[in-house]
C-alpha positions as CSV (number, residue, x, y, z in Angstrom):
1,X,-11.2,19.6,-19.1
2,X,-13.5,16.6,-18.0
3,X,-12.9,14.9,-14.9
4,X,-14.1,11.4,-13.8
5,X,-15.1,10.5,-10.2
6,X,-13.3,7.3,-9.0
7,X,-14.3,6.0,-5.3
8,X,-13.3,10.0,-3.7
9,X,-11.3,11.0,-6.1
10,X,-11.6,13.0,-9.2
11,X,-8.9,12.2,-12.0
12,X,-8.8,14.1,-15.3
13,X,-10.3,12.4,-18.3
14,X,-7.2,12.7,-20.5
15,X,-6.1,9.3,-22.2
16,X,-3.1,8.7,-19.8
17,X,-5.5,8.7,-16.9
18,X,-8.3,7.0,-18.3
19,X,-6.0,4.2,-19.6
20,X,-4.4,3.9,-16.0
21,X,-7.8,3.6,-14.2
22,X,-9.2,0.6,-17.2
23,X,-5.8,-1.1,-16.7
24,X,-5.4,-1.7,-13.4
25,X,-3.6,-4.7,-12.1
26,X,-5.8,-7.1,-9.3
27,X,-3.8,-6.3,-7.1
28,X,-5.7,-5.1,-4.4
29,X,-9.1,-5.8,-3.4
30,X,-10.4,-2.9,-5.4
31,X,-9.7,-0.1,-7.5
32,X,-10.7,2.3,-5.6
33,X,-8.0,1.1,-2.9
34,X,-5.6,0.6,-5.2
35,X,-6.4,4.5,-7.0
36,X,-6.0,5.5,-3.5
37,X,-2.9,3.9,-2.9
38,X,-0.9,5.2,-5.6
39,X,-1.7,8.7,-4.9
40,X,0.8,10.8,-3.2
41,X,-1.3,13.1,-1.3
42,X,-3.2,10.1,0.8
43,X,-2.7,9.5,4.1
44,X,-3.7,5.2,3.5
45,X,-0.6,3.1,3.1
46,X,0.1,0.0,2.4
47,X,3.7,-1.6,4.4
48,X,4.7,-4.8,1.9
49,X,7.1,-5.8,4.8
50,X,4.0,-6.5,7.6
51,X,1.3,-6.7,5.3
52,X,-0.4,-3.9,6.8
53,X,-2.9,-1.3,5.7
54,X,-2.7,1.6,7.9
55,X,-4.2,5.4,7.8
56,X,-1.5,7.6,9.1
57,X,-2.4,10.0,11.5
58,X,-2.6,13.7,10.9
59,X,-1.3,14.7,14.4
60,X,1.5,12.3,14.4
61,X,2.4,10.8,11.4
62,X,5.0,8.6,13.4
63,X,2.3,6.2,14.3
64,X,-0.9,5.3,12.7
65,X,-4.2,3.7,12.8
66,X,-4.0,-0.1,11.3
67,X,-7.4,-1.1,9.5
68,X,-8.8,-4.7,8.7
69,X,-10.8,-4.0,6.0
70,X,-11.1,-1.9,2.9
71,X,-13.3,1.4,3.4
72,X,-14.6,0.8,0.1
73,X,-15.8,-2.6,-1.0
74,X,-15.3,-3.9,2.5
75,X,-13.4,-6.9,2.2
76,X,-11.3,-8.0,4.7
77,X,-7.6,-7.7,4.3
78,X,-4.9,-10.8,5.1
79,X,-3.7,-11.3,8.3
80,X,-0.9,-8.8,9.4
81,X,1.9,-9.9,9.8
82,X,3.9,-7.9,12.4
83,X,4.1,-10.5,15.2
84,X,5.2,-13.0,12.7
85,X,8.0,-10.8,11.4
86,X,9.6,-10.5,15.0
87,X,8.8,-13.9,16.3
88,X,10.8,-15.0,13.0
89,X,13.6,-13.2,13.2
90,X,14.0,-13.8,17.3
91,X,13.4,-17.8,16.2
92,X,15.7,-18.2,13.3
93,X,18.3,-15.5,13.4
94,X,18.3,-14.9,17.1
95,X,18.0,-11.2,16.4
96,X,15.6,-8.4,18.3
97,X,15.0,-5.3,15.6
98,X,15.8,-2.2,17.0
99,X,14.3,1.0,15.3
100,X,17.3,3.5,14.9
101,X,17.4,7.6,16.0
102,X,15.5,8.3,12.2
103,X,12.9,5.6,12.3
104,X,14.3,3.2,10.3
105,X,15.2,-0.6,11.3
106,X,19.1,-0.9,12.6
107,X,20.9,-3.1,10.2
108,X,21.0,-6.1,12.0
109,X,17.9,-7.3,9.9
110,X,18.2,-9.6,7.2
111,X,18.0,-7.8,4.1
112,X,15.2,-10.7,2.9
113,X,12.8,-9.1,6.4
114,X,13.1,-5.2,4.6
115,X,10.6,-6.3,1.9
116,X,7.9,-9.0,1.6
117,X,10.2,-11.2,0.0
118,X,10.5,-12.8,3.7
119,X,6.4,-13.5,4.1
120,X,6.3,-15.0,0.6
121,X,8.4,-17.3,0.8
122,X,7.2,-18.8,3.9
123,X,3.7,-19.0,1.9
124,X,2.6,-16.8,4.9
């Protein structure tokens, strides 16, 4: 079987993967980023809700290194947007998130701030 090298990562050549790696949406800096992203092995994630690229760390994946730019073509990525999403939420809806006992935020956030549904349409 033939393999192709794209950025680190070696996908087989079959026509299912080749056609995945030519059609690619923009939606990303990069392909390589994006290949990257949609792989389930990686340890780079991309949070929609804060607009935040982050490497999770192998020691401790419940926290995580956040990076600017991409560690391929070196662009810089948009702003982050975690400050934002609390100062928001405290502003407008009077609310202070509070993370639950399994990591996830208690349901007191509007359902609008649990995707980037709340960024866009502020044209943030």
């Amino acid at each position: 079987m033939n393999r192709v090298l794209i950025g680190d990562i070696f996908y087989s050549s079959n026509s299912e993967n080749l056609k995945k790696i030519k059609n690619l949406e923009d939606k990303f800096c990069c392909n390589f980023l994006q290949l990257r992203l949609e792989k389930d092995d990686s340890r780079l994630h991309y949070d929609r809700v804060l607009r935040e690229f982050y490497i999770e760390r192998i020691y401790d994946s419940s926290s995580a290194h956040v990076i600017k730019n991409c560690p391929w073509c070196g662009k810089k990525f948009p702003k982050e947007l975690r400050s934002e999403w609390f100062n928001i939420l405290e502003k407008e809806y009077n609310i202070e998130p509070e993370v639950g006992k399994n990591g996830e935020w208690v349901d007191n956030v509007p359902k609008e701030f649990k995707s980037d549904e709340w960024w866009k349409k502020r044209g943030l």
